[in-house]
C-alpha positions as CSV (number, residue, x, y, z in Angstrom):
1,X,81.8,-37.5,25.6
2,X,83.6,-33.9,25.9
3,X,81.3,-30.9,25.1
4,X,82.9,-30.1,21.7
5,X,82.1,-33.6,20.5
6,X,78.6,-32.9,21.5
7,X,78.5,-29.7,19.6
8,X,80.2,-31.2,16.6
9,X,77.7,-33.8,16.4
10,X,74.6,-31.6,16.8
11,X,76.0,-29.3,14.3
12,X,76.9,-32.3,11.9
13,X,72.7,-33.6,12.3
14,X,71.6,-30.0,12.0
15,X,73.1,-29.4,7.8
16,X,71.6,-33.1,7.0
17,X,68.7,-32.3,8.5
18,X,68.7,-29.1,6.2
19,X,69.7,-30.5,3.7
20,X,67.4,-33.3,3.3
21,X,64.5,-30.3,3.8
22,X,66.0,-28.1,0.9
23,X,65.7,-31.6,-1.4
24,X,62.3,-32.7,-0.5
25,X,61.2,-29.2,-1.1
26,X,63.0,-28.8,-4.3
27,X,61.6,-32.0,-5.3
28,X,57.8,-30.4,-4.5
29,X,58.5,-27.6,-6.2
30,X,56.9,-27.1,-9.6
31,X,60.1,-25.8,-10.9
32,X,61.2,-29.6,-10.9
33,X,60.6,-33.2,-11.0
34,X,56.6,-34.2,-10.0
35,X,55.7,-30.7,-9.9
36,X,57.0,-30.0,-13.9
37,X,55.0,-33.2,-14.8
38,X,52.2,-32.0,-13.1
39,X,51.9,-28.4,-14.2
40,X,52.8,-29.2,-18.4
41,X,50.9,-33.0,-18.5
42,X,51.5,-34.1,-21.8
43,X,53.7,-31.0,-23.2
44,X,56.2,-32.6,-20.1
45,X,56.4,-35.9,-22.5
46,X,57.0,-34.0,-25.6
47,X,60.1,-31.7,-24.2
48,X,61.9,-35.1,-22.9
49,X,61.1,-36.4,-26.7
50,X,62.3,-33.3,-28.1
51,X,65.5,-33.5,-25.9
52,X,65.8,-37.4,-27.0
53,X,64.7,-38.7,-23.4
54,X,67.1,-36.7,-21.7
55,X,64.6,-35.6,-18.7
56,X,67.1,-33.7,-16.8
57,X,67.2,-31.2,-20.1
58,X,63.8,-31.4,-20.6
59,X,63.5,-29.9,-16.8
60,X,65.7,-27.5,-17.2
61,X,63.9,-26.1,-20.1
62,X,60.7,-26.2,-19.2
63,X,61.8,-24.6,-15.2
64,X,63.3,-21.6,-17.7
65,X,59.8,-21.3,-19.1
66,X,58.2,-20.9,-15.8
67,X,60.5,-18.4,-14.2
68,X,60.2,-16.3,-17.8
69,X,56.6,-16.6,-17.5
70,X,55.2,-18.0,-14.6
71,X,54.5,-14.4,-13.2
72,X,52.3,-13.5,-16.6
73,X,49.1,-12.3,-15.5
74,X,46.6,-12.7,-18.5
75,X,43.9,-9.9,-19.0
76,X,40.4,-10.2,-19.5
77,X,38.8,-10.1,-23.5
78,X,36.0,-7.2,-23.2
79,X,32.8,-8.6,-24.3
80,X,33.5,-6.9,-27.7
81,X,36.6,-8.7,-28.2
82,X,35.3,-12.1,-27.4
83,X,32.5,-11.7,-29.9
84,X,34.7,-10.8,-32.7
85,X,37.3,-13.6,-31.8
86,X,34.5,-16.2,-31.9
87,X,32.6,-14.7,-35.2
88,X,36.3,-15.2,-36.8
89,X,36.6,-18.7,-35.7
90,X,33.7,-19.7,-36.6
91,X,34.0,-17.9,-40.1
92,X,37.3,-19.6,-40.5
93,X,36.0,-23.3,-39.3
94,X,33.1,-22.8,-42.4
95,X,35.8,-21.8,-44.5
96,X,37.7,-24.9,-44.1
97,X,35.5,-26.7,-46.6
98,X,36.5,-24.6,-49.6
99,X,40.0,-23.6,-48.6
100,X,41.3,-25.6,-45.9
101,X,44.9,-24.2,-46.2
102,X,43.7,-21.0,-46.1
103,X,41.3,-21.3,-43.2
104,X,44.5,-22.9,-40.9
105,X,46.7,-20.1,-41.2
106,X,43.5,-17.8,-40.3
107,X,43.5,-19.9,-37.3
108,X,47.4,-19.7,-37.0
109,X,46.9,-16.1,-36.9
110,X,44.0,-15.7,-34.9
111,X,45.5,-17.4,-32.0
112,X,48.5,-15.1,-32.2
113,X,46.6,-12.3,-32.4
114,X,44.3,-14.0,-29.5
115,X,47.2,-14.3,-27.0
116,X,48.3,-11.3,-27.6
117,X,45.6,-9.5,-26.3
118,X,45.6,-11.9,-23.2
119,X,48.8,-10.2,-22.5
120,X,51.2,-13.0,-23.8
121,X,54.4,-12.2,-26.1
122,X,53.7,-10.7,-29.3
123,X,52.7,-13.4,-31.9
124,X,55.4,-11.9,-34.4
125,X,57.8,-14.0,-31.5
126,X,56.2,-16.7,-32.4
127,X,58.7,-19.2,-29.8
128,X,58.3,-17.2,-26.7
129,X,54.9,-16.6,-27.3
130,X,54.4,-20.4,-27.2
131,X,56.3,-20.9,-24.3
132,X,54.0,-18.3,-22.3
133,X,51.2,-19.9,-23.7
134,X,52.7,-23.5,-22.2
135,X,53.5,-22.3,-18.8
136,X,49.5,-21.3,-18.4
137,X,48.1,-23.2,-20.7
138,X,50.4,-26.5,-21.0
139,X,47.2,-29.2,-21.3
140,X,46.3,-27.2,-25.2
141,X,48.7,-25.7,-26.1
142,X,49.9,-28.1,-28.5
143,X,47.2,-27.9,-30.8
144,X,48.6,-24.2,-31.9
145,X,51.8,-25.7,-32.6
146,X,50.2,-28.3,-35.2
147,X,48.2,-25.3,-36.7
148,X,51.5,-23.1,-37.2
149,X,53.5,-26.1,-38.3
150,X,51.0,-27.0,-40.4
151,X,49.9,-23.4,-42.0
152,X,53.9,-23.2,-42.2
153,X,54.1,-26.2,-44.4
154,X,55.1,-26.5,-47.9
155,X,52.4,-29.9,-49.4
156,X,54.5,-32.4,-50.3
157,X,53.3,-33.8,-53.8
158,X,54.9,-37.3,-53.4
159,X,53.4,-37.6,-50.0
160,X,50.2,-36.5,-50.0
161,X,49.0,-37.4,-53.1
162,X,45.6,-36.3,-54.2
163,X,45.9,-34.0,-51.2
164,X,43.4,-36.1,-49.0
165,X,45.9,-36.7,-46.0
166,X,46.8,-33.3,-46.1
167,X,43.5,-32.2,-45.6
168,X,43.1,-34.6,-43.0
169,X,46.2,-33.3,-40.8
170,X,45.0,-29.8,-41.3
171,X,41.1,-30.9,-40.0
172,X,43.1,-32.8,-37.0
173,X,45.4,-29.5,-36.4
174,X,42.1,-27.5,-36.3
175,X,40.2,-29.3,-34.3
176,X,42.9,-29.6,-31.6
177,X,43.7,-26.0,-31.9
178,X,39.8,-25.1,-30.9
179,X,40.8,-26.3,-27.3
180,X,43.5,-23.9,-26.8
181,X,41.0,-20.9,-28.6
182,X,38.5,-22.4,-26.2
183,X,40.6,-21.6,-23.1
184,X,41.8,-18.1,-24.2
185,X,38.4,-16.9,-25.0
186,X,37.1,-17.7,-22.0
187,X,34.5,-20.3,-23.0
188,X,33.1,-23.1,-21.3
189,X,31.3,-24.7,-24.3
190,X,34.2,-27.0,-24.9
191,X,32.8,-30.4,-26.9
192,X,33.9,-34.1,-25.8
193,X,36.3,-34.8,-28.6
194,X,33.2,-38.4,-29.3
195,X,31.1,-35.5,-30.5
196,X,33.6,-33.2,-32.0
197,X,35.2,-35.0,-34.9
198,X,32.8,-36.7,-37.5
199,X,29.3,-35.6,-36.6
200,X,27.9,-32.3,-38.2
201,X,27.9,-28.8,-36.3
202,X,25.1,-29.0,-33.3
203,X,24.6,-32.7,-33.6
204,X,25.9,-35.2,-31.1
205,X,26.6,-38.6,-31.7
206,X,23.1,-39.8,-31.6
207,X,21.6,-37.3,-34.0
208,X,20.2,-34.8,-31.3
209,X,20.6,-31.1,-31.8
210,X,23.0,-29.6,-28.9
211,X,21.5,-26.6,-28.6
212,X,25.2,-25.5,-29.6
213,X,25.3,-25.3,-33.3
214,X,26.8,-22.3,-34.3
215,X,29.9,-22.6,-31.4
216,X,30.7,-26.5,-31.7
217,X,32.6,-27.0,-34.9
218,X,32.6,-30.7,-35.9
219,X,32.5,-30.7,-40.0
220,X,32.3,-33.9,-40.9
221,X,35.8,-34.7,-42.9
222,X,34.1,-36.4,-45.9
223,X,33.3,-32.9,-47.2
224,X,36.3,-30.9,-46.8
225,X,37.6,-30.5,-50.5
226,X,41.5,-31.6,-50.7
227,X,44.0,-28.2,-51.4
């Protein structure tokens, strides 16, 4: 075998060897594949059903979001801030028994206003903002969605009826948005959703007081009045 042979052959290994590195890397990387699954979890599965199943476009949208924001550093709430956040959830969870409607788009705006002064796109950008939020906080970020879909949303008379099921999307939007509120705020009082949802505020399942009454909000959804 003459020496340029040789050479042509070690030359030819050398780029497949490359090249099968540069794809298993690219398939590691969190900009694609695995890693996109890994780093959005369920907000993965609801870009592929936005893009009709199409995953390859579901990547490539949700790899854009990462290199726009995967460098977003968020800033600390002074203690200040915090206090007032919470004080105005909680004001806006009692409020939901009176005037749900009104209490969701409190929440709607709350969490704009919330991100915001994390350091994430101004609410008034109300897209971009959300995908900031996804990129760093992709496991709740869809509850804000539901609460601006829903405080966006015009009730629909033939639908809803006596306004019951209304009420009842606009509990569910709530109570899913308190995770994301939950991870902004910096709080590690998050509820188990068991104890959340249809037992009264500081109660768990069983009847015991929690010791966490005035942060766990779990209104039971017989008494919310219909809007």
């Amino acid at each position: 075998m003459s020496t340029g042979l040789i050479i042509a052959l070690i030359v030819i290994v050398a780029a497949v060897l490359v090249v099968a590195a540069v794809l298993t890397l690219r398939g590691r990387s969190p900009q694609h594949g695995r890693g996109l699954k890994r780093r959005f979890g369920p907000e993965y599965d609801r870009a592929v059903a936005r893009h009709d199943g199409d995953e390859k476009a579901a990547e490539r949208e949700l790899a854009e979001r990462v290199e726009r924001h995967g460098s977003l550093r968020e800033q600390p709430l002074e203690p200040a801030q915090r206090q007032r956040y919470e004080e105005r959830w909680t004001a806006a969870q009692e409020r939901f028994v009176d005037s749900p409607r009104e209490a969701v788009a409190e929440a709607d705006r709350l969490l704009a206003e919330l991100a915001k002064d994390r350091g994430f796109p101004d609410g008034g950008q109300y897209e971009e903002q959300f995908a900031a939020l996804s990129v760093h906080h992709a496991h709740h970020v869809h509850g804000y969605r539901r609460v601006h879909t829903v405080a966006g949303a015009r009730v629909n008379a033939d639908r809803d009826g006596d306004g019951r099921v209304d009420t009842e999307e606009m509990r569910e939007a709530m109570v899913e948005a308190r995770a994301l509120f939950e991870d902004l705020i910096g709080s590690h009082r998050r509820e188990e959703p068991s104890t959340t949802t249809d037992v009264r505020a500081g109660e768990s399942r069983d009847g015991r007081d929690n010791g966490r009454g005035q942060h766990t909000w779990a209104f039971n959804r017989r008494h919310a009045k219909g809007s």
